[in-house]
VOSE-788217 format. One record per residue (C-alpha): chain; residue number from 1; residue in one letter; x negated, y, z. Coordinates in nm, 4 decimals, m for minus. Each point is the difference from the previous one (the first is absolute). Layout:
<rs>
R  unit  pos  code        xx        yy        zz
R     A  NUM     A         X         Y         Z
...
</rs>
This chain:
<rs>
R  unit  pos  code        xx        yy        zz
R     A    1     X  m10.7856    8.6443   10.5135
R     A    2     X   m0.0594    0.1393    0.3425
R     A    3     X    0.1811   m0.2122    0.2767
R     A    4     X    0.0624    0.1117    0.4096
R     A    5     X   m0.1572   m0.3196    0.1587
R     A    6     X    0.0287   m0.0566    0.3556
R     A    7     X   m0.3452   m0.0177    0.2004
R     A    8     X    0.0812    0.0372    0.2923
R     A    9     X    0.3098   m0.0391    0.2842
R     A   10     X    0.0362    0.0797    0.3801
R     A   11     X    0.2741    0.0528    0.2825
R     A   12     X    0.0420    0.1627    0.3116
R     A   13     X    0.2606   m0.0589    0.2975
R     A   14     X    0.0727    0.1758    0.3047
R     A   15     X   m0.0677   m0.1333    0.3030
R     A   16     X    0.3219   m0.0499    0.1363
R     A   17     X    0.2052   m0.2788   m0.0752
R     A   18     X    0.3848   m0.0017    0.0488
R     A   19     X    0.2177   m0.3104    0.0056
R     A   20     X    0.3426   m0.0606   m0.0667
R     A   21     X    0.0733   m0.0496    0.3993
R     A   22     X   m0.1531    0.3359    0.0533
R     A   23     X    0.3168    0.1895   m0.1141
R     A   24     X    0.2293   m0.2577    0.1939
R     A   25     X    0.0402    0.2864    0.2831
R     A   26     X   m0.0280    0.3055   m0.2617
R     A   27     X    0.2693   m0.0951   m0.2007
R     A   28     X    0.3143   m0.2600   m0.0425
R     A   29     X   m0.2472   m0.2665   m0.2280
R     A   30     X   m0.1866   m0.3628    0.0513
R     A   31     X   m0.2816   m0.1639   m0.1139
R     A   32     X    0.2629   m0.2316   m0.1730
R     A   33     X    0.1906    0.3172   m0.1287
R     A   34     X   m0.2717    0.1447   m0.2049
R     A   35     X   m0.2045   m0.2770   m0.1125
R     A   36     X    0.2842   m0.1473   m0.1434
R     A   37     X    0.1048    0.3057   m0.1909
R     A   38     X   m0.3409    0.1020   m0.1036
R     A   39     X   m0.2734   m0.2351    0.0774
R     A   40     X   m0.1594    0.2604    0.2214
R     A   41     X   m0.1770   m0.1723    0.2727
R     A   42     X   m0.2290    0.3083    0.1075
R     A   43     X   m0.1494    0.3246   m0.0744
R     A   44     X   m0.2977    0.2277    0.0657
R     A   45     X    0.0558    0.3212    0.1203
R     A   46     X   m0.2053    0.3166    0.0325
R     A   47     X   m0.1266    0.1239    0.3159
R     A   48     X   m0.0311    0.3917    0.0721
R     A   49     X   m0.3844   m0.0024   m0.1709
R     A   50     X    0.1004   m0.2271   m0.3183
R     A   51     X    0.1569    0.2008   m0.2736
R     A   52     X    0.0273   m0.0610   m0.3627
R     A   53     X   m0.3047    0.2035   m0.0753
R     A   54     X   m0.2071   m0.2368    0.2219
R     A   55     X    0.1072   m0.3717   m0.0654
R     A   56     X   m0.0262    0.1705   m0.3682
R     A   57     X   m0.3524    0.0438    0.0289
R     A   58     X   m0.0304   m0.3233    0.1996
R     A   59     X    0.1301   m0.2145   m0.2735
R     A   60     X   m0.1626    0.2064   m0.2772
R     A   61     X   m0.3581   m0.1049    0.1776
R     A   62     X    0.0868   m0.2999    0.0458
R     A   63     X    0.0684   m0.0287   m0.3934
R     A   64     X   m0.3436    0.1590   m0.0838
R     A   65     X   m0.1377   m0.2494    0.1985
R     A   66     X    0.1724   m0.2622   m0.1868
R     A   67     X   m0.1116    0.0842   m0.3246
R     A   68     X   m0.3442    0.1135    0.1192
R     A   69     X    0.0215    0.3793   m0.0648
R     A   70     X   m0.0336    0.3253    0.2023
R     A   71     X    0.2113    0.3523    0.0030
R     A   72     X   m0.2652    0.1248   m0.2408
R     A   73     X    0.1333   m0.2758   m0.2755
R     A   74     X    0.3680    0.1207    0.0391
R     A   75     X    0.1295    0.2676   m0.2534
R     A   76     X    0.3197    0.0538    0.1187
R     A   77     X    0.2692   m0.0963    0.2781
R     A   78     X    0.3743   m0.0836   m0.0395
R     A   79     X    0.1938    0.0169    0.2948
R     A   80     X    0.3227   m0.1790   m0.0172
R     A   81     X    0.1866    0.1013    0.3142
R     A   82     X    0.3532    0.1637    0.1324
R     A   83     X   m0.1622    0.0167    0.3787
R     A   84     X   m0.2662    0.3145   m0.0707
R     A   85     X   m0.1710    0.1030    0.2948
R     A   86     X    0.0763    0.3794   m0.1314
R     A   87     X    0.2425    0.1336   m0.2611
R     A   88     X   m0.2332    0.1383   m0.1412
R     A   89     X   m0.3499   m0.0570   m0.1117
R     A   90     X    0.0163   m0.3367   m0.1370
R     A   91     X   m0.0834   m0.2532    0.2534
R     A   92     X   m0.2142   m0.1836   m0.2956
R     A   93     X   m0.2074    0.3342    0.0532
R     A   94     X   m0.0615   m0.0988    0.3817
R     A   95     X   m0.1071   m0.3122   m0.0880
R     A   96     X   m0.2422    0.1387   m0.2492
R     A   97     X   m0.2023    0.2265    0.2745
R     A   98     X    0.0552   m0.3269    0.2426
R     A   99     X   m0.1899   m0.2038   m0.2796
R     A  100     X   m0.2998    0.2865   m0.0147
R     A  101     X    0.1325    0.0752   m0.3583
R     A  102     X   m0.0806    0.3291   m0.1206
R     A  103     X    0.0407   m0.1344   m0.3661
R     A  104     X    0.2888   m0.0514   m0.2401
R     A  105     X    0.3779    0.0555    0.0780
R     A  106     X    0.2401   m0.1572    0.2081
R     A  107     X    0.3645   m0.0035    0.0118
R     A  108     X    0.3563   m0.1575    0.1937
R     A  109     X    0.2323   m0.1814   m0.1768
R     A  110     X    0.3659    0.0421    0.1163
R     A  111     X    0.2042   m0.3788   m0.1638
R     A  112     X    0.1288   m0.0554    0.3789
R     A  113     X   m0.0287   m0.4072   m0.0082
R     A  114     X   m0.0998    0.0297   m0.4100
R     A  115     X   m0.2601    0.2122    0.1009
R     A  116     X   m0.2962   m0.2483   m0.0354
R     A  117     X    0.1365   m0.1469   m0.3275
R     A  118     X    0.0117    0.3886   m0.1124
R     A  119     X   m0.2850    0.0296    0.1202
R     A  120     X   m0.2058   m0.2833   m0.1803
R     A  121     X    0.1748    0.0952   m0.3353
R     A  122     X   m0.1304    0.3345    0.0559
R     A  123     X   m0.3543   m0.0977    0.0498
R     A  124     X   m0.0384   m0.1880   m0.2869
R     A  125     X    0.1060    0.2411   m0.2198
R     A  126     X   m0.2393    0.2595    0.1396
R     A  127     X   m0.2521   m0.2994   m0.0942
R     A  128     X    0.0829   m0.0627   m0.3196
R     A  129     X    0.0369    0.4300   m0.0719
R     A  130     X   m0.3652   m0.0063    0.1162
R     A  131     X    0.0456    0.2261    0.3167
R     A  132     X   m0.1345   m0.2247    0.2357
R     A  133     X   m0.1981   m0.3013   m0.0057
R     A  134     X    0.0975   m0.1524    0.3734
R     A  135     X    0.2821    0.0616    0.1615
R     A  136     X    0.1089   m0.0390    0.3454
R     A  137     X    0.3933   m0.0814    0.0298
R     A  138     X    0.1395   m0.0023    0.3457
R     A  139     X    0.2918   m0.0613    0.1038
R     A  140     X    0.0443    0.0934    0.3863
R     A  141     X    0.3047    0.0718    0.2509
R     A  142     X    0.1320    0.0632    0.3461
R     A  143     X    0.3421   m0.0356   m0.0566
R     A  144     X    0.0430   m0.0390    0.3763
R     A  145     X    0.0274    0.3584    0.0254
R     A  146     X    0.2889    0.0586   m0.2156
R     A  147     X    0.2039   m0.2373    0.1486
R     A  148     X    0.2938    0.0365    0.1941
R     A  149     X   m0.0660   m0.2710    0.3114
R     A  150     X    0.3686   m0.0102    0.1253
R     A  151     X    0.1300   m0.1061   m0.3675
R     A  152     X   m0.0395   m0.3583    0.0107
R     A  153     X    0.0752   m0.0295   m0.3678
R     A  154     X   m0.3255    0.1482   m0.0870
R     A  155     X   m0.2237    0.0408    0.2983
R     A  156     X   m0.0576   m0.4031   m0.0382
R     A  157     X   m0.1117   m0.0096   m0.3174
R     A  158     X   m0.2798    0.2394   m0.0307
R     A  159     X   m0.3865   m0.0620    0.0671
R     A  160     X   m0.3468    0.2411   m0.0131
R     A  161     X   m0.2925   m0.0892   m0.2179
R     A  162     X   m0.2377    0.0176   m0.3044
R     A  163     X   m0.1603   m0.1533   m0.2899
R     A  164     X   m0.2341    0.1085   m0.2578
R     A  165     X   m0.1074   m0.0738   m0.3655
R     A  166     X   m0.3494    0.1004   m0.2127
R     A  167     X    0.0931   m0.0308   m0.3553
R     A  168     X   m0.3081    0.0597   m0.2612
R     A  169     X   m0.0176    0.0814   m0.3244
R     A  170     X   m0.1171   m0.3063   m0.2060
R     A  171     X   m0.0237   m0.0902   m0.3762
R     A  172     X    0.2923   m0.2690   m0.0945
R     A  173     X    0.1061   m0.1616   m0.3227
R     A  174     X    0.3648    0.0741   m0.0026
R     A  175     X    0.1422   m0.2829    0.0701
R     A  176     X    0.2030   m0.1498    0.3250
R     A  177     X   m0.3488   m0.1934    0.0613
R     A  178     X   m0.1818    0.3398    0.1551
R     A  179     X   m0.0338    0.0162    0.3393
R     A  180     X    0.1498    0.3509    0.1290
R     A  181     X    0.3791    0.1917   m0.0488
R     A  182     X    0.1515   m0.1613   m0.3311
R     A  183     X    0.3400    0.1907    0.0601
R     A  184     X    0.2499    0.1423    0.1718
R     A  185     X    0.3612    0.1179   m0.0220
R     A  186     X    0.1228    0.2928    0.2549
R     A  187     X    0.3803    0.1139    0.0748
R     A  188     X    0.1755    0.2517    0.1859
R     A  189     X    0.3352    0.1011    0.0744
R     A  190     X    0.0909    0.2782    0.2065
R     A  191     X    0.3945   m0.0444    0.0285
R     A  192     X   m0.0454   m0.2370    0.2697
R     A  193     X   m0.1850    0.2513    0.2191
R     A  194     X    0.2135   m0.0749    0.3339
R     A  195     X   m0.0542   m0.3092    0.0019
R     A  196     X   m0.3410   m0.0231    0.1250
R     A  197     X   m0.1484    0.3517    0.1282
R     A  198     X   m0.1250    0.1872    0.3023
R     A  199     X    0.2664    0.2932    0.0901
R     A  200     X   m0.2666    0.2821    0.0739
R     A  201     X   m0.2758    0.1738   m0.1924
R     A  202     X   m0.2020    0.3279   m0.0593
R     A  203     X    0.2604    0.1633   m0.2333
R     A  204     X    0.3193   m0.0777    0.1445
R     A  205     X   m0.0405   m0.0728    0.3814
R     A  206     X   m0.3416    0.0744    0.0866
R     A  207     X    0.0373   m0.3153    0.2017
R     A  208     X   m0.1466   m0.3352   m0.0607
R     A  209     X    0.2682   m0.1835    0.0230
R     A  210     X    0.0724   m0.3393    0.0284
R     A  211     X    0.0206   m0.2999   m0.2612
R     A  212     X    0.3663   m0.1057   m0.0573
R     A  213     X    0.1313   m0.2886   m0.2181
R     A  214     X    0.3113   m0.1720   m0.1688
R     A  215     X   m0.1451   m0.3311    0.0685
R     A  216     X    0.2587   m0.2148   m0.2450
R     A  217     X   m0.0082    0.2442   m0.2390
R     A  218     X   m0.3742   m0.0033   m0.0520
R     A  219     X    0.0123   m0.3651    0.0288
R     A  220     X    0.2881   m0.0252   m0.3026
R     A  221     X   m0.2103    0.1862   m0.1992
R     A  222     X   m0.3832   m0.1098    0.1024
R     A  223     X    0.0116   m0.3513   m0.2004
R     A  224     X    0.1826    0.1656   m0.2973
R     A  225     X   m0.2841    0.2773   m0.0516
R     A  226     X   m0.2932   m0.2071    0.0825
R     A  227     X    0.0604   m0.2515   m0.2911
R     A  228     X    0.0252    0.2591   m0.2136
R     A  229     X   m0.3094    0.1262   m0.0056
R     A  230     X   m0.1642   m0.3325    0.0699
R     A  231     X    0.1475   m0.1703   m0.3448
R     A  232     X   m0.1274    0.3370   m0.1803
R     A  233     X   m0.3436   m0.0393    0.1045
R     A  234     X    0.0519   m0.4082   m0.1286
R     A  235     X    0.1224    0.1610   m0.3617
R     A  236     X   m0.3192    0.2062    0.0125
R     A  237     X   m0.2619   m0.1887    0.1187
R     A  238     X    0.1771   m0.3366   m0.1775
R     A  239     X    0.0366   m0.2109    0.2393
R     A  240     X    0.2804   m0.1902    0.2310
R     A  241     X    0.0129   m0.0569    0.3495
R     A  242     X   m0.2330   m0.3730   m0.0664
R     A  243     X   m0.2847    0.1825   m0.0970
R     A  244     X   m0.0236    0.1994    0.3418
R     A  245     X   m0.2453   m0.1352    0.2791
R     A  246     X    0.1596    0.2834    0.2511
R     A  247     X    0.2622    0.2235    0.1109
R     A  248     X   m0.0780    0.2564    0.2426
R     A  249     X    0.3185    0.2089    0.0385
R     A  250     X    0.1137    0.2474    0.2983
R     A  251     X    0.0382   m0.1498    0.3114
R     A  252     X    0.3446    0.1402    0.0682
R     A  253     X    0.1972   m0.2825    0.0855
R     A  254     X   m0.0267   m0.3782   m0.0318
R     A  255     X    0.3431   m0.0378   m0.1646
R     A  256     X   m0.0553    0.2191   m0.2738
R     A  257     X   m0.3879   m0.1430   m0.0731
R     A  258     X    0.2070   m0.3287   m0.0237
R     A  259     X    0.2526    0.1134   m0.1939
R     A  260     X   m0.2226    0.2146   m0.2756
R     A  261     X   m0.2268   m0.2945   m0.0243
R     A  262     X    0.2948   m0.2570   m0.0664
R     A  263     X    0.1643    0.2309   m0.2532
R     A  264     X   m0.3798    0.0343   m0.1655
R     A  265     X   m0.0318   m0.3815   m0.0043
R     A  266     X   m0.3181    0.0777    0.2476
R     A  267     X   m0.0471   m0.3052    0.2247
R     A  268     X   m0.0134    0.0558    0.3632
R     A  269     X   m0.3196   m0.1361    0.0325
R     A  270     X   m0.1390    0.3366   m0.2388
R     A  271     X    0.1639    0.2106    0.1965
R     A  272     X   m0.2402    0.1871    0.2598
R     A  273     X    0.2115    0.0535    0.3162
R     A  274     X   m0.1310    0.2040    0.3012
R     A  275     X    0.2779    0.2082    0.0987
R     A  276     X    0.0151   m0.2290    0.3221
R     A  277     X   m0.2936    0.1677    0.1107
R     A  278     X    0.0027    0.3679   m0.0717
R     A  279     X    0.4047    0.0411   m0.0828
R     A  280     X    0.0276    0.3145   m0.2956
R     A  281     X   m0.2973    0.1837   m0.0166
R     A  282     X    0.1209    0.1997   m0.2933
R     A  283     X   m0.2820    0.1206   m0.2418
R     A  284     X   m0.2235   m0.2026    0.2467
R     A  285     X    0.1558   m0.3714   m0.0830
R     A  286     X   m0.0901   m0.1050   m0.3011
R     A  287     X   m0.4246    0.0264    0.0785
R     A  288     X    0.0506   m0.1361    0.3288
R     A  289     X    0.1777   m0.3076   m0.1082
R     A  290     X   m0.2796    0.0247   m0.3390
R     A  291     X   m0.2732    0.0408    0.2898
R     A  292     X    0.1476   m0.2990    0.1739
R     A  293     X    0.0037   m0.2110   m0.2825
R     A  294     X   m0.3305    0.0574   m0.1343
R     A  295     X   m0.1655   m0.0177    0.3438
R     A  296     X    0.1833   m0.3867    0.0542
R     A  297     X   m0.1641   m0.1081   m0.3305
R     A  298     X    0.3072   m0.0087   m0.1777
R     A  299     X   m0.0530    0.3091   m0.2883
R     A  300     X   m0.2727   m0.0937   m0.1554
R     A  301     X   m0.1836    0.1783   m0.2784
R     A  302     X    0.1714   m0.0716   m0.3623
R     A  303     X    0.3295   m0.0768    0.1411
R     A  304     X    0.2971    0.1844   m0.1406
R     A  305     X    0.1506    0.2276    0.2716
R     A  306     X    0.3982    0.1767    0.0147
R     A  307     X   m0.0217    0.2912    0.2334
R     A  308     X    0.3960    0.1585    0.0327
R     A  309     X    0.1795    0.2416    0.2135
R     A  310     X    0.3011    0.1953    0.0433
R     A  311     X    0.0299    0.3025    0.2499
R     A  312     X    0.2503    0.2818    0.0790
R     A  313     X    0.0986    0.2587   m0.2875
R     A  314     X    0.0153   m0.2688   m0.1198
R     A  315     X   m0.3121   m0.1031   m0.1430
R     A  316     X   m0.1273   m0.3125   m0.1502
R     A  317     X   m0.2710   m0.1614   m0.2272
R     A  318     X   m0.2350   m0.2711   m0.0660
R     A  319     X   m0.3543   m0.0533   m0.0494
R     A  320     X   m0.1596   m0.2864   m0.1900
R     A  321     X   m0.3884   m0.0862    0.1112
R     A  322     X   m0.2440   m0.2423   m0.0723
R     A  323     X   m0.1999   m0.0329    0.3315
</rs>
């Protein structure tokens, strides 16, 4: 059977970064405050020229270079984002004509923080329907332009960012020993809407807007939703939490990677952490903190790899891969 293997990975980070003590005379918070809360030590944040179409592109070449491929390899592009730089067209399309593609299709992905997992799930089956035979899958934000910098609730726990995937097309045997996507298991559930949104758009305010969040409420039912789909992908794929090598999940906040992983029976030790460094990067966290943990040495090719997220609507899913 045909199998989405990964061959290739890459990030991109703005410039700037922002530390906890930087919003110590912006808004009524510590150092102490939020890192105890969240784990957040520090963020990147976009400057005027760095938008999501170009750390997009930056961390898409930096996964072709990774897997040793050009623009000219790539069939199509999946954008996961909720930071476009337009409404519309699709900022995967920008990307494309940044790359020098004039070749294949590209589009965005819109999962908010589910969006990469969406994203991958989506790219593999493309794959597998024979559509494509490389796909780039991006996931790429600037959330610091959606937030609301006098909310302290929120403003703190937000970073800028990208990170990129190649996924090819590649003959396996059908069994949890291929290398590639071996499954996945995607929810949704739109009743809990105000919980996690951004109170503008196109259609009802022709505003922006700016991200607001019941913080408790999304943390009562984060850990709940994410185990979920985590234990379906076990019953599918066979397996328990022993046989996995890896979990990559979003980099929301410390407390719930903790608490997920504990309820999984995922030591701590699997767990890949970097929310210290970036904060929530949305569609953007879980291939930074894959980047990160591939470029230390630590993923390594054949290991068994749990990608999860869960993002406002809300979204969530899980990915199963074998690096």
């Amino acid at each position: 059977m045909i199998r989405s293997v990964v061959r290739g990975i890459g990030s991109a980070l703005p410039r700037r970064i922002m530390k906890n003590a930087d919003f110590e005379g912006m808004v009524e918070t510590s150092d102490e405050w939020i890192a105890q809360r969240t784990g957040i030590r520090q963020r990147h944040i976009a400057a005027d020229d760095e938008t999501t179409a170009s750390l997009g592109e930056a961390a898409a070449r930096a996964a072709l270079d990774n897997a040793g491929l050009t623009p000219a390899d790539i069939d199509l592009i999946v954008l996961a984002t909720s930071t476009p730089n337009n409404t519309f067209p699709a900022t995967a399309v920008e990307i494309q004509n940044r790359l020098g593609m004039r070749h294949g299709f590209a589009f965005d992905m819109q999962a908010v923080c589910s969006g990469f997992v969406y994203a991958v799930t989506t790219a593999d089956l493309y794959i597998k329907g024979g559509l494509a035979k490389r796909v780039l899958v991006i996931g790429s934000e600037t959330f610091s332009r959606i937030l609301d910098w006098s909310d302290r609730s929120t403003c703190v726990l937000f970073g800028d960012g990208a990170g990129a995937l190649v996924l090819e097309a590649a003959e396996g045997q059908g069994t949890i020993a291929d290398r590639g996507v071996l499954a996945a298991s995607l929810r949704s559930d739109g009743t809990h809407k105000d919980k996690l949104y951004v109170d503008g758009g196109p259609s009802t305010t022709g505003t922006v807007g700016h991200l607001k969040m019941e913080g408790r409420e999304v943390f009562k039912h984060a850990v709940g939703m994410i185990t979920d789909v985590i234990e379906d992908v076990f019953t599918q794929a066979d397996i328990s939490a022993d046989d996995l090598d890896w979990f990559v999940p979003h980099q929301a906040n410390k407390r719930i990677i903790d608490a997920s992983a504990k309820k999984l029976g995922i030591p701590e030790d699997k767990a890949v952490v970097t929310v210290h460094l970036h904060g929530n990067t949305s569609a953007a966290s879980v291939p930074l903190a894959l980047s990160a943990a591939v470029a230390d040495g630590r993923i390594k090719k054949g290991d068994l790899v749990m990608l999860e997220a869960m993002g406002g609507g809300f979204t969530w899913g899980a990915v199963l891969v074998r690096w």
